[in-house]
C-alpha positions as CSV (number, residue, x, y, z in Angstrom):
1,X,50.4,99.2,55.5
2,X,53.6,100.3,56.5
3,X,54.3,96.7,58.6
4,X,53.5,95.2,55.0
5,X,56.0,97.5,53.5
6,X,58.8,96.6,55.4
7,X,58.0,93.2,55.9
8,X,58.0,92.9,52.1
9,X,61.0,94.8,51.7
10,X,62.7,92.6,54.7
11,X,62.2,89.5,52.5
12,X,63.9,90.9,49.3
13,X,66.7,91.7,51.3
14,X,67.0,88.3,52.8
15,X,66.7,87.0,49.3
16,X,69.0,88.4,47.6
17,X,71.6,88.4,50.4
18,X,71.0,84.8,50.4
19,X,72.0,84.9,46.9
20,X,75.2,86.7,47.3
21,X,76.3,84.6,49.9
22,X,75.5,81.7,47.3
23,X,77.4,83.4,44.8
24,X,80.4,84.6,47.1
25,X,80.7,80.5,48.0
26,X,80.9,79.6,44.3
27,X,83.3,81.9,43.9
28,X,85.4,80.4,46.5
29,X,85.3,77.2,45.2
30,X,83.3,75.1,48.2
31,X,81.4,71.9,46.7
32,X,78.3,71.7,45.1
33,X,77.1,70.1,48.3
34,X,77.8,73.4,50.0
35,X,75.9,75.0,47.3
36,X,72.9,72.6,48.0
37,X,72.6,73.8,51.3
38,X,70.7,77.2,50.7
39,X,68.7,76.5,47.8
40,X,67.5,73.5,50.0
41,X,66.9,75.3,53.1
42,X,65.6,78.2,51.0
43,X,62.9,76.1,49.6
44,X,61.4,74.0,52.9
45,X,61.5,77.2,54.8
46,X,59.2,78.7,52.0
47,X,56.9,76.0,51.7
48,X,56.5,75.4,55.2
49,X,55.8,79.1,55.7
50,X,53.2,78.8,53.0
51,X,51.5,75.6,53.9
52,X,51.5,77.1,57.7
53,X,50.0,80.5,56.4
54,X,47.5,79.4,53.4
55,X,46.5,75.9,54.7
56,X,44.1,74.2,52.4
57,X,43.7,76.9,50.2
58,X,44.8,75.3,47.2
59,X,47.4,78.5,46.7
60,X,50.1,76.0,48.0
61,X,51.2,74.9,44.2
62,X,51.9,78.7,42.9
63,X,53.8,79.1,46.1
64,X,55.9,75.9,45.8
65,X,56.8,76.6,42.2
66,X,58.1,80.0,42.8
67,X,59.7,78.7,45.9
68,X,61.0,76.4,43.5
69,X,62.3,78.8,41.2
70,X,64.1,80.8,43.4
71,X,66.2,77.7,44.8
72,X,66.9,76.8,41.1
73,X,68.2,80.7,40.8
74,X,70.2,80.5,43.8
75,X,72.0,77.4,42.7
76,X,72.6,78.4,39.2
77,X,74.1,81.5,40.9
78,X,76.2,79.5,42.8
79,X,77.8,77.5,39.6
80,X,77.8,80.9,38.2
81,X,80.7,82.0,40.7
82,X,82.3,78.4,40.9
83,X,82.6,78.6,37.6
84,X,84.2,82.2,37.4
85,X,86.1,80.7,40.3
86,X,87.8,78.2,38.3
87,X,88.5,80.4,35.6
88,X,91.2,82.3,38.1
């Protein structure tokens, strides 16, 4: 139970560190390109992960849309600090 905790608590840290770094990028004006890199690798990390752990369950779909979801977040998050960037 305890393993669970922290391996749940492991991945929210990871996430939204992941999103900060986004965010600090944006902010220091790299490409979009560089801003494609983590919501990418984000995502195909996730859904490997799931298609390894789930296999033919059929969860896969939930799991690829929220996988989904959180690239979009850590994109927009990334305009969100090129933006505020430019605005300097």
């Amino acid at each position: 139970m305890i393993l669970a905790l922290f391996l749940i608590l492991l991945v929210v840290v990871i996430t939204f560190g992941l999103g900060y770094w986004n965010f600090k990028l944006g902010q220091k004006g790299k490409s979009y390109g560089i801003g494609l890199i983590i919501p990418a690798g984000y995502f195909i990390a996730m859904v490997a992960m799931t298609a390894m752990a789930h296999g033919k369950n059929g969860s896969l779909s939930s799991s690829v849309v929220s996988s989904l979801l959180i690239a979009a977040v850590y994109y927009i998050v990334f305009t969100w600090g090129l933006k505020g960037a430019n605005k300097k």
